[in-house]
C-alpha positions in Angstrom: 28.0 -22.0 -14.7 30.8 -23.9 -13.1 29.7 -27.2 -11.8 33.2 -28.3 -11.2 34.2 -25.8 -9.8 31.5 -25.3 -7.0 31.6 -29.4 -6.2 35.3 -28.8 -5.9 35.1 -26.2 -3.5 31.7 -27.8 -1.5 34.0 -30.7 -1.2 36.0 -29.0 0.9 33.1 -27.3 3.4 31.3 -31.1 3.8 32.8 -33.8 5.4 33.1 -37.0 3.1 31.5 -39.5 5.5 28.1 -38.0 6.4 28.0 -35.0 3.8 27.3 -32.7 6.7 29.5 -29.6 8.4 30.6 -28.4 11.6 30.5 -24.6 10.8 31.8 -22.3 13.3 30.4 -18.5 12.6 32.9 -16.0 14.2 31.2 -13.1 12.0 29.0 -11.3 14.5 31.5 -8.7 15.2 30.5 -6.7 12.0 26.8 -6.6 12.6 27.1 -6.4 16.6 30.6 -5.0 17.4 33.1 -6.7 19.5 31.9 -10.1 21.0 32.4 -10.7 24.8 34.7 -13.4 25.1 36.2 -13.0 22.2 39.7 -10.8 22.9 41.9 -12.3 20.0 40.0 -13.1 16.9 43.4 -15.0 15.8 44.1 -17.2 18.6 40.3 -17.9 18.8 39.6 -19.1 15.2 43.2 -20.8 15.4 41.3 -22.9 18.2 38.8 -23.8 16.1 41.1 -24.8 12.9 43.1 -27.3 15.6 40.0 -28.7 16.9 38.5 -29.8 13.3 35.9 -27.5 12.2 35.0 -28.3 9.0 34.0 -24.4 8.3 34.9 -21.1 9.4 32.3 -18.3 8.7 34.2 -14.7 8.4 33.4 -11.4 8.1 35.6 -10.3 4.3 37.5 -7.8 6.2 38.4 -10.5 9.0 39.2 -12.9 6.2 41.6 -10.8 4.7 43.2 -10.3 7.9 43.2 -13.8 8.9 43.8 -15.1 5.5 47.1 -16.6 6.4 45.3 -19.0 8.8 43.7 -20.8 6.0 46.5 -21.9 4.3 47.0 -26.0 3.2 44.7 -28.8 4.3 42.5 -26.7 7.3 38.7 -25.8 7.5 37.4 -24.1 4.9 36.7 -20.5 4.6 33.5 -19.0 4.3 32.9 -15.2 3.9 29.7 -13.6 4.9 28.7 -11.3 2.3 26.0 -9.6 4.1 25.5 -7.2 6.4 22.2 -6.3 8.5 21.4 -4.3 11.8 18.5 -7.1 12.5 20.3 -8.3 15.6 20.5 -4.7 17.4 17.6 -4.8 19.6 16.6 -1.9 22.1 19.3 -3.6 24.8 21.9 -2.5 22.3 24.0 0.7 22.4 22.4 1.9 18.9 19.4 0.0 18.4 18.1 -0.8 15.2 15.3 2.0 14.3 14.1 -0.6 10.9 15.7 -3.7 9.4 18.2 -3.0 7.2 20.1 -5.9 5.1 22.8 -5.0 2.5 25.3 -6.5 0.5 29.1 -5.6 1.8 30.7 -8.3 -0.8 30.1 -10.5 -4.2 30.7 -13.7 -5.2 33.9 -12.2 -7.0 35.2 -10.9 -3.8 35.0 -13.9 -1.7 36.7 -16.3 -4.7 39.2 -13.1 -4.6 39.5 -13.9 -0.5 40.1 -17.8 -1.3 36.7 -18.6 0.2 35.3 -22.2 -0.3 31.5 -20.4 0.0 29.0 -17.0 0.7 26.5 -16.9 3.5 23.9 -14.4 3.0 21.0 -14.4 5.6 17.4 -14.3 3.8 14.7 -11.9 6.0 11.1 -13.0 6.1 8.4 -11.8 7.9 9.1 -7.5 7.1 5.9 -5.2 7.8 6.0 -4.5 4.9 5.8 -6.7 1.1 8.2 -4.0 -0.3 11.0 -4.9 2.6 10.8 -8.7 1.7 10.7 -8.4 -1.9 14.2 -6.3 -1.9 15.3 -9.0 0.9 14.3 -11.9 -2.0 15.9 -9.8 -4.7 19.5 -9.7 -2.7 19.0 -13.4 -2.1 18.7 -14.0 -6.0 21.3 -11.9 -7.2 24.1 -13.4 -4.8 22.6 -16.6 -6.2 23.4 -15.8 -9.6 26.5 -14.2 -9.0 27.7 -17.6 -7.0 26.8 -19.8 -10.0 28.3 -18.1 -13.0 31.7 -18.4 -10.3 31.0 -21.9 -9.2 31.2 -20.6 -5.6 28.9 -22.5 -3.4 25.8 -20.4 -1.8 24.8 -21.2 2.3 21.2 -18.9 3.0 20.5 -18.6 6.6 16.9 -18.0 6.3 15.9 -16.1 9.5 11.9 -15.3 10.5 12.1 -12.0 11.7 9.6 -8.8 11.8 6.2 -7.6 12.8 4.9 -11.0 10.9 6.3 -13.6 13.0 4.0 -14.0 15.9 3.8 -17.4 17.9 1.0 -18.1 15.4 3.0 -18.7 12.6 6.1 -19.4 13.9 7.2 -21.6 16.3 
């Protein structure tokens, strides 16, 4: 486990006056296809970098290509490690027959990209136990991965599946 390393590196994601983040995600595109609105990935997270964000969340292949953006004292870089066909609902052009969430990068990979951190998203509320458990397992293992690294780990944990009814979620 690097300790140092993974304060070092959260240091740069949280601002030192509140310990919070303005994190601007501009990942979508991989899971959903182009973004309406969003023409020129460049000039768009350029924006964001001039205006202060603390953190930019990036698909890997988007952070390779806009790696050069990140260079000297800017908002971090964070790479979204995950990829998941959650989002497609029956509106979409190919809508999502069952959840599917899978690893597209490591902990490895995203130190490889110069990232400051991995977001993952964590799946509860599957039909079915088996669904969930894999979902945990993914979870865990990027976990480890992100420790032994020092590489700090963000888990958007989203309630999603037959499960969630307005009963148990809000």
């Amino acid at each position: 486990m690097s300790s140092f390393g993974k304060t070092l590196r959260l240091s740069k994601i949280l601002n030192p006056n509140d310990n919070r983040a303005v994190v601007v995600a501009a990942d979508h595109g991989m899971m959903l296809g182009s973004i309406r609105g969003v023409i020129d990935l460049e000039k768009t997270v350029r924006s964001v970098i001039k205006g202060g964000a603390d953190a930019i969340l990036l698909s890997p292949g988007q952070a390779t290509r806009l790696s050069h953006l990140f260079h000297g004292r800017k908002s971090a870089l964070l790479v979204r490690a995950d990829w998941t066909n959650a989002f497609r609902d029956k509106t979409y052009t190919l809508p999502a027959r069952s959840i599917k969430h899978v690893a597209v990068a490591n902990a490895k990979d995203a130190v490889a990209l110069g990232a400051s951190g991995i977001v993952t998203y964590f799946f509860v509320g599957y039909g079915e136990d088996e669904d969930e458990a894999r979902d945990f397992e993914l979870v865990s293992i990027f976990a480890r991965e992100c420790d032994k690294v020092g590489l700090p780990f963000i888990v958007e944990p989203i309630p999603m599946g037959e499960r969630v009814t307005g009963a148990n979620f809000a």
